[in-house]
N, C-alpha and C positions, 0 to 999 in steps of 0.2 A: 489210789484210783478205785478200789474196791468198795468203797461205802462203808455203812454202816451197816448193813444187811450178815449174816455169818455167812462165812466162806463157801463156794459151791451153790450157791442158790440161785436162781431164775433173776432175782434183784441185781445183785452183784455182777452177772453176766450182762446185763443191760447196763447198767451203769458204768460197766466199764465201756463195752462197745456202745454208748451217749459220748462219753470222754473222749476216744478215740476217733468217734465221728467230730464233736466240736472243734480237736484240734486240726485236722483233715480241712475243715472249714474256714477257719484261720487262717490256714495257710495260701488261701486263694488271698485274703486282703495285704499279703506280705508279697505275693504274689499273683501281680493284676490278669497278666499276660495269660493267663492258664483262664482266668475268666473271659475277656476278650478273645481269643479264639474259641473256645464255646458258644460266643453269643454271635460272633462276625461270620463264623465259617459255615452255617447254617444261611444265613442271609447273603453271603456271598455266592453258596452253592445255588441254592434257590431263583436269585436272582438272574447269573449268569449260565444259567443252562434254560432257563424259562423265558428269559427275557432279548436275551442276546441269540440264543440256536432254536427258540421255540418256534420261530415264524419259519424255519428252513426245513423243519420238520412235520408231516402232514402224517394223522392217525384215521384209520377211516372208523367211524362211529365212534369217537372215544375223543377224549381231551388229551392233549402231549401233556401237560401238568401233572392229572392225574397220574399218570405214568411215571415222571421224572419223580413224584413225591416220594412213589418207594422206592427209587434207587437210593436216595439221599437221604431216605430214614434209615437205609440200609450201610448208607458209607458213612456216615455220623455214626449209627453205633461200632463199625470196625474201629472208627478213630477215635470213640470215647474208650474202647476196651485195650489200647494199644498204651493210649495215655496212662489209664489204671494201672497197668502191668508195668509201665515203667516208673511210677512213683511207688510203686510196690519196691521193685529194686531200685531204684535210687535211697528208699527209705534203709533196704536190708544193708546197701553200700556205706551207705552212713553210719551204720551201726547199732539203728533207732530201735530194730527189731531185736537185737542182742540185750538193748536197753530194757525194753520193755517184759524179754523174759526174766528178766532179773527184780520186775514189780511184783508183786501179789496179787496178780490179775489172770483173767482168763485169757488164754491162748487165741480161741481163735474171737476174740475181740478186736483184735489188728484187725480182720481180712471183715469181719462186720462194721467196724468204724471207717475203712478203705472204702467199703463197698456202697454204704450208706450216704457217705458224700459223694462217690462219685454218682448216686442216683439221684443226689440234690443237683448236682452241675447238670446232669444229662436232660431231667426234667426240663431244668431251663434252656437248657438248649431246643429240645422238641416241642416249647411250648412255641419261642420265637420262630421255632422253624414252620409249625402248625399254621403260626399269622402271619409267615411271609406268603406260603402256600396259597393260604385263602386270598391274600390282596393279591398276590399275581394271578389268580383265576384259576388255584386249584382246590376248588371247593369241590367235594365229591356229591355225583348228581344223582348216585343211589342212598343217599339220606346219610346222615353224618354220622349214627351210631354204631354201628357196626365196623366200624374204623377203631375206633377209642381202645379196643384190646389191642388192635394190633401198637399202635402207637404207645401204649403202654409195655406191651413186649417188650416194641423197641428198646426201648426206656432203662428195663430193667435186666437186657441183654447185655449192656455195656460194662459188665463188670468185669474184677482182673479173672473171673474165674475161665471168661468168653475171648479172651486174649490168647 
């Protein structure tokens, strides 16, 4: 897994934590259901709290969307960070992480190949979440750029570290 690179170098720590994120990635096509709630539970939340309790709900000067948007960037990343932490230990349960001390590899390459796909899944989650948002009418009326850090935060909050 270390490459061709010698031992200890910036190469070989990337290349292993690439490896460990590809395999990470993998594991979503052997395993659909981990992508399907990434992609449903975004669109699910969005729509039944927008669409089903938005009209029951009255903001004076303000849109309810806009509001609901950050709870649910906010409960999407609890539940990307819980999901991490538990294929972290499901991985150690298995053995996988015994395995891998035992490669010629960098250590914390595990928790960067972890970390890095679940920033691939999360992204997709908060992109689909981003276009449910906007088609249910929660485009934000102070100009869209000043958003983009925080939904990137989001984004990059969901790791096992934030579990």
């Amino acid at each position: 897994m270390s490459g061709a690179a010698p031992e200890g170098t910036l190469a070989t720590w990337w290349s292993d934590g690439w490896t460990v994120t590809w395999r990470n990635l993998l594991k979503l096509r052997r395993n659909p259901e981990m992508l399907v709630f990434a992609v449903l539970q975004p669109i699910m939340f969005v729509l039944l709290f927008s669409q089903v309790y938005g009209g029951s709900i009255q903001i004076d000067g303000g849109n309810y969307t806009e509001y609901l948007m950050a709870g649910i960037f906010g409960q999407t990343v609890l539940f990307g960070s819980t999901f991490s932490g538990y294929q972290m230990a499901q991985d150690l349960k298995e053995g996988l992480i015994d395995r891998f001390r035992t490669l010629p590899m960098h250590s914390s390459a595990v928790l960067f190949g972890r970390t890095s796909a679940d920033l691939v899944l999360n992204a997709i989650s908060m992109v689909i979440m981003i276009a449910t948002g906007a088609w249910s009418g929660g485009g934000s009326t102070r100009g869209g750029c000043p958003s983009w850090p925080a939904w990137g935060s989001c984004c990059c909050s969901a790791t096992p570290s934030a579990g």
